[in-house]
N, C-alpha and C positions, 0 to 999 in steps of 0.2 A: 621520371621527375625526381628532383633534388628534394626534398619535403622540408619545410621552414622547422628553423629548432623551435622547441619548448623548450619552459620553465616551470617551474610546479609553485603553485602559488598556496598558501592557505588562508581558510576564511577565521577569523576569533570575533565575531560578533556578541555580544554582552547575551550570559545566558545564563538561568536557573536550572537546578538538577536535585532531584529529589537523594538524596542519603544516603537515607533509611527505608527503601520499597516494602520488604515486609512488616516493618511495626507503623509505617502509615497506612497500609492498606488493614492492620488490624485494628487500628486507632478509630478508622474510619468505619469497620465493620460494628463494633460494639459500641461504638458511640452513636452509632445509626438509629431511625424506629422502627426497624424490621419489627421487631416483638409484636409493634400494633396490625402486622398484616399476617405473621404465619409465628404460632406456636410453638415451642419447643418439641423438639422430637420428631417436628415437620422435616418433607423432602424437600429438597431445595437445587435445582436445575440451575447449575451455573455455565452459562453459555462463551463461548470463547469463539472468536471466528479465523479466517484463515490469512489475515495480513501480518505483515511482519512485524506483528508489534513489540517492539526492543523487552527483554526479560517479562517474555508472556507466559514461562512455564516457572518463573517466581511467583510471577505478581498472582497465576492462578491457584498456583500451591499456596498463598499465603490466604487467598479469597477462602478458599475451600479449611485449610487450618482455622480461620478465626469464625467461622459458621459453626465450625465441631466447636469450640470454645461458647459460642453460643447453646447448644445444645442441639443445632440441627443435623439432618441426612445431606451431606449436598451428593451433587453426580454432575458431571463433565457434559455438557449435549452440544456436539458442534452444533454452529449457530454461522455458518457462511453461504446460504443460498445454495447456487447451482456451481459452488467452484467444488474441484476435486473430481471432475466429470462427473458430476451431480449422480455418487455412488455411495454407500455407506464404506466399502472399502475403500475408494479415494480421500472423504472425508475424515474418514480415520488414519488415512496415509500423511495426509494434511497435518491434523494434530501431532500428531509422533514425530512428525522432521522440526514440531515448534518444543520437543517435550513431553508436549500434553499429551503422557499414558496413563493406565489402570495403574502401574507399577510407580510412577513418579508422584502422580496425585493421590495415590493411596484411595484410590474411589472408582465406582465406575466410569467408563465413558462409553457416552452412548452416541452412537453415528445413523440411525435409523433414519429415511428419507420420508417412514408413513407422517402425515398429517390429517388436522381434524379442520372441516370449516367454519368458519365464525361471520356469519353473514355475508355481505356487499358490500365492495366500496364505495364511492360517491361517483362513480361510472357503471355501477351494476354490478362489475365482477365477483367474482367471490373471494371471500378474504381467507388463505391458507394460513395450517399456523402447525409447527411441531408437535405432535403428539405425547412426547415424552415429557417436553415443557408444561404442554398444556395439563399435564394431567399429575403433576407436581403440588407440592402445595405451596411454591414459591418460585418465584424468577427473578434471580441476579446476573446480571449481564454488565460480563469485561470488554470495554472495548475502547480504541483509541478514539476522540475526537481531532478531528482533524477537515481541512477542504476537502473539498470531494473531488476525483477527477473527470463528472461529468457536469455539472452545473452550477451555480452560486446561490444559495439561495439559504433561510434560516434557519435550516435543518441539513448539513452536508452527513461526510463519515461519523458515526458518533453511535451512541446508546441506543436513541431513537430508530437510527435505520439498521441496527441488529436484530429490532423486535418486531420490523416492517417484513425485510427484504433477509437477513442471515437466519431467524427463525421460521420465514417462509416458505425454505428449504426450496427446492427448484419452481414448485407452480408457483412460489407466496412472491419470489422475485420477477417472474415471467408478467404475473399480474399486472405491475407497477410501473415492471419497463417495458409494458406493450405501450401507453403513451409516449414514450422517451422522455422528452426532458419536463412534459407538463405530468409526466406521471412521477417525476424525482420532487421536482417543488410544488406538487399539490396536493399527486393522490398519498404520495408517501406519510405525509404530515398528518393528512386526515383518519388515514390507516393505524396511524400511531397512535392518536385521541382515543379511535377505538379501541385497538386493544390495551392500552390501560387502564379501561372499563371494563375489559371482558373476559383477564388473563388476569394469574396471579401475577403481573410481575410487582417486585416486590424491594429493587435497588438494583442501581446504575454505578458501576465505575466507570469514573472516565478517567482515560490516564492522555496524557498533554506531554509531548515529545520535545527537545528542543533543537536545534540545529543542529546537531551531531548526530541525532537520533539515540538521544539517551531521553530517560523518565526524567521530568522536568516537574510535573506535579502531578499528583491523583486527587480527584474531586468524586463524591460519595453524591449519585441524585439518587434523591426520594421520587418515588411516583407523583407527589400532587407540587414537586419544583422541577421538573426534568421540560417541559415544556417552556417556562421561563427561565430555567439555568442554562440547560443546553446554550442557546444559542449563545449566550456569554460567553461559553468556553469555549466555541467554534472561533469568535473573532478573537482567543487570544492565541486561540492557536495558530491561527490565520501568520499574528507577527512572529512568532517562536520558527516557523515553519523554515528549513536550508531552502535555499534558492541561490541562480545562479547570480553573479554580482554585475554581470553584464547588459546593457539595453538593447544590445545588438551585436549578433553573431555571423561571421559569413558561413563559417564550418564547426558543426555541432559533433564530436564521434561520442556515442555512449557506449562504451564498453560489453555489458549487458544487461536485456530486458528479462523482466519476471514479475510474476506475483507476488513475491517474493519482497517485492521492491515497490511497486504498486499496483493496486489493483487494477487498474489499466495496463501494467506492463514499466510502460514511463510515467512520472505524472506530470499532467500536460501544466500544473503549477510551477514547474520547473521548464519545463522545452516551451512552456508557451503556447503550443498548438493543444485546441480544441478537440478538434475533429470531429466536431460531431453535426450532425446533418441539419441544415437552417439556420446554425450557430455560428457567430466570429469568433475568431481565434482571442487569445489572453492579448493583453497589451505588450506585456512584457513577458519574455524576449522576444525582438523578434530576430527569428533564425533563417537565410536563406538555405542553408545545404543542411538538413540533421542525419545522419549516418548513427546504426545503430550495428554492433559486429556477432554477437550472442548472447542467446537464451541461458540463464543461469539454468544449473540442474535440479535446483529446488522447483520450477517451473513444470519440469516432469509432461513437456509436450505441450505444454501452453503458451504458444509465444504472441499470445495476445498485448497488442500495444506496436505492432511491427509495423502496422499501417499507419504510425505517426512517422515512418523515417521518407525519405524519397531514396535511400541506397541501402543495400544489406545484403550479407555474404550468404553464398550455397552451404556454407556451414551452419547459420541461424535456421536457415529454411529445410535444411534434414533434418532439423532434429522436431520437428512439427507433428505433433499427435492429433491428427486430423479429429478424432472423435470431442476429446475434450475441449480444441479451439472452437472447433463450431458448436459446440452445445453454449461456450463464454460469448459467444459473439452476438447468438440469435438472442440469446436470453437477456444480454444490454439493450438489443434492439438499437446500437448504435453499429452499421455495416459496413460504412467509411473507414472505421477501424483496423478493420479485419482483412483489407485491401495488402495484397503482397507487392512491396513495391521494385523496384527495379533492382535485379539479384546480378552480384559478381563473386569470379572465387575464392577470390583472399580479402584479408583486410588491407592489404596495399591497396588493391586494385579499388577497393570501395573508397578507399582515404583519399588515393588521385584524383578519382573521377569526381569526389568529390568539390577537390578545390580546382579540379580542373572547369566547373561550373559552378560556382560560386559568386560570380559575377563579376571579378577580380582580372585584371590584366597579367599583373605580378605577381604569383604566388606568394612569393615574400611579403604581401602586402593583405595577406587574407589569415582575417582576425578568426583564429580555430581555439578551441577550447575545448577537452580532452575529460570525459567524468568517466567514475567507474559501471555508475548506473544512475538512475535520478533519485535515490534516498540516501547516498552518500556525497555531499557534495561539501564536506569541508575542505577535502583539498582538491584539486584540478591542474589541470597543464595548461601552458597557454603560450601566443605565438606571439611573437617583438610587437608587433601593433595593438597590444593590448595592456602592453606595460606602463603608460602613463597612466592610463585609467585604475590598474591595481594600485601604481604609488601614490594618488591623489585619493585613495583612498583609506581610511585608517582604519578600516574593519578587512585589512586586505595586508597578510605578509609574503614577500617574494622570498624562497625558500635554498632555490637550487638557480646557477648561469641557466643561460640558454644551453640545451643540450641535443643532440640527435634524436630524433624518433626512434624508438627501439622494435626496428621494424627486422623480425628474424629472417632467416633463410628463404623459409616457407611462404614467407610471405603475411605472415601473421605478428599482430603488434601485441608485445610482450608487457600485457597487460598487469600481468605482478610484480613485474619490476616497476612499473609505474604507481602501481596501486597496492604495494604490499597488504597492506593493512585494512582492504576492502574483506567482503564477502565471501567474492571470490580470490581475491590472496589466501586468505584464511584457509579455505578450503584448499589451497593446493600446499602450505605449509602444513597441514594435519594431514594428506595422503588421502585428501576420502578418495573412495573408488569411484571411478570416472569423472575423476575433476578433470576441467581441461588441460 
């Protein structure tokens, strides 16, 4: 097959961007009322989780500086549930590829998996909760607010579900997501109430990204407004959030999936697909063919989110660390995810077959759209029949002609010629060892 050219388009949607990250998160630290809940000369457990949150080993280095400036102890306590193969050594393998060392934060960091019980949820179960946190004499927790990528509801990714689900360490998330998604918008929230009554925590950062994935704002909750602010800052983040500019796609290729990128792998905020059991899909996109080509190495055998594509190459699928995907998969209690879909050996052979079932007569006539992963989506590729749609558009500049697919020898699409400037360009501009 001849493969329709691309053009790379970019998105410049109107957007805010924080500075100054470290003298707002100090600004916000000391003008805070910490004082009314923990002491001077108190420990103070600052939780950090394992999403990619843009300048997470600033924003923690400056969390942890303006506590000592206060007068307190802080310590580092991963605070991501069961990722990192729910292991003190993954967890802490986790923090270091974001930064977050003893050596960088100047403090400890603690990866310990033990927990202490704190009753029953409002299903019986018992509520898990980090030992090291728990036994702090404070708890401040960084983390992005943002949708979620398994259900909608007034508590998504945020502060709240660090202290639910990333404090709960592997049983405290198991807990929550044995309901699936009545356990994300019900038991989670109610879990939350309690332990705000039954744990020191003691302040929230929430940091708010904008379409480029840059810090767009940081907002400081207290314990007795985190229940009423939170979800404010969910539905701002909701508009701030990239997405694709399209209503309908016939050929989806995502360059690559990861953690890294989101917790689901893709976020289905972007691809549109749901996937999750008893659930419809998002409204928007809708995508007939999504093609996904490889696992970033930050993902480290987690290629959790593979089950949102219908094609994907023998290369995403060697690199699969059996132990860690299935501990991510059961412990969502979403299993439709986790489904390997239909494997070919190159990214050619995934990219044809893609549009070769697309629904399309004329391949030339099959609207494909080109990301590097779904957290980087201000530039993209794109194929002739979708170019009226980008120029009728004015949050949409067309960049480069129509040009060839950069489809090498091997068979594999030369994803950093296309995406310099991604992730993964990055990573193969700097030499890390084993970039692709």
């Amino acid at each position: 097959m001849t493969f329709p050219p691309l053009a790379r388009i970019r998105q410049h949607p109107p957007m805010t961007r924080e500075a100054d990250v470290p003298g707002a998160v100090r600004t916000l630290i000391l003008e805070s009322a910490i004082e009314k809940r923990v002491k001077p000369g108190g420990t103070i457990a600052v939780g950090i989780g394992s999403r990619g949150v843009n300048q997470i080993a600033l924003i923690a280095r400056s969390v942890v500086d303006a506590l000592k400036e206060r007068g307190y102890r802080p310590f580092i306590v991963a605070a991501m549930g069961s990722h990192g193969g729910a292991t003190p050594e993954g967890q802490r393998a986790l923090l270091a590829e974001y930064g977050v060392t003893e050596d960088a934060m100047g403090v400890p960091v603690k990866t310990d998996m033990e927990t202490v019980e704190l009753g029953t949820n409002p299903v019986g179960l018992p509520i898990y909760f980090d030992k090291n946190a728990y036994q702090a004499d404070g708890i401040v927790l960084v983390n992005r607010v943002k949708p979620h990528t398994d259900f909608q509801s007034e508590f998504e990714s945020g502060v709240l579900k660090m202290l639910v689900i990333g404090l709960g360490k592997r049983q405290g998330a198991s807990q929550v997501h044995k309901l699936g998604v009545r356990g994300m918008k019900e038991v989670l929230p109610a879990v939350g109430r309690s332990l705000l009554e039954k744990t020191r925590f003691a302040l929230g950062i929430a940091i708010l990204e904008n379409a480029v994935d840059e810090t767009a704002e940081i907002k400081v909750l207290e314990p007795d407004t985190i229940l009423t602010e939170e979800p404010k800052l969910l539905e701002r983040a909701r508009g701030l959030m990239g997405r694709l500019p399209f209503d309908q796609i016939d050929v989806l290729v995502v360059g690559e999936l990861g953690k890294n990128y989101s917790g689901a792998g893709m976020d289905p905020n972007v691809i549109g697909r749901l996937m999750v059991e008893t659930q419809p899909d998002l409204a928007r996109p809708v995508v007939t063919r999504l093609v996904v080509l490889d696992a970033s190495e930050e993902s480290h055998g987690n290629i959790v989110g593979v089950g949102f594509a219908d094609l994907t190459t023998e290369k995403l699928v060697s690199r699969l660390d059996p132990e860690s995907y299935r501990i991510n998969i059961l412990t969502s209690c979403f299993l439709e995810r986790g489904r390997i879909p239909i494997t070919l050996p190159t990214d050619r052979d995934v990219i044809q077959t893609a549009i070769e079932t697309c629904w399309r007569i004329d391949p030339a006539q099959a609207r494909i759209v080109v990301i590097p992963n779904t957290l980087e989506v201000e530039t993209m590729w794109i194929s002739k029949p979708l170019l009226n749609e980008t120029q009728a558009n004015p949050h949409l500049s067309l960049e480069t002609d129509f040009l060839p697919m950069p489809i090498l020898t091997d068979g594999t699409l030369d994803q950093e010629s296309l995406f310099p400037n991604s992730v993964r360009g990055r990573r193969r501009k700097n030499g890390v060892p084993g970039s692709h």
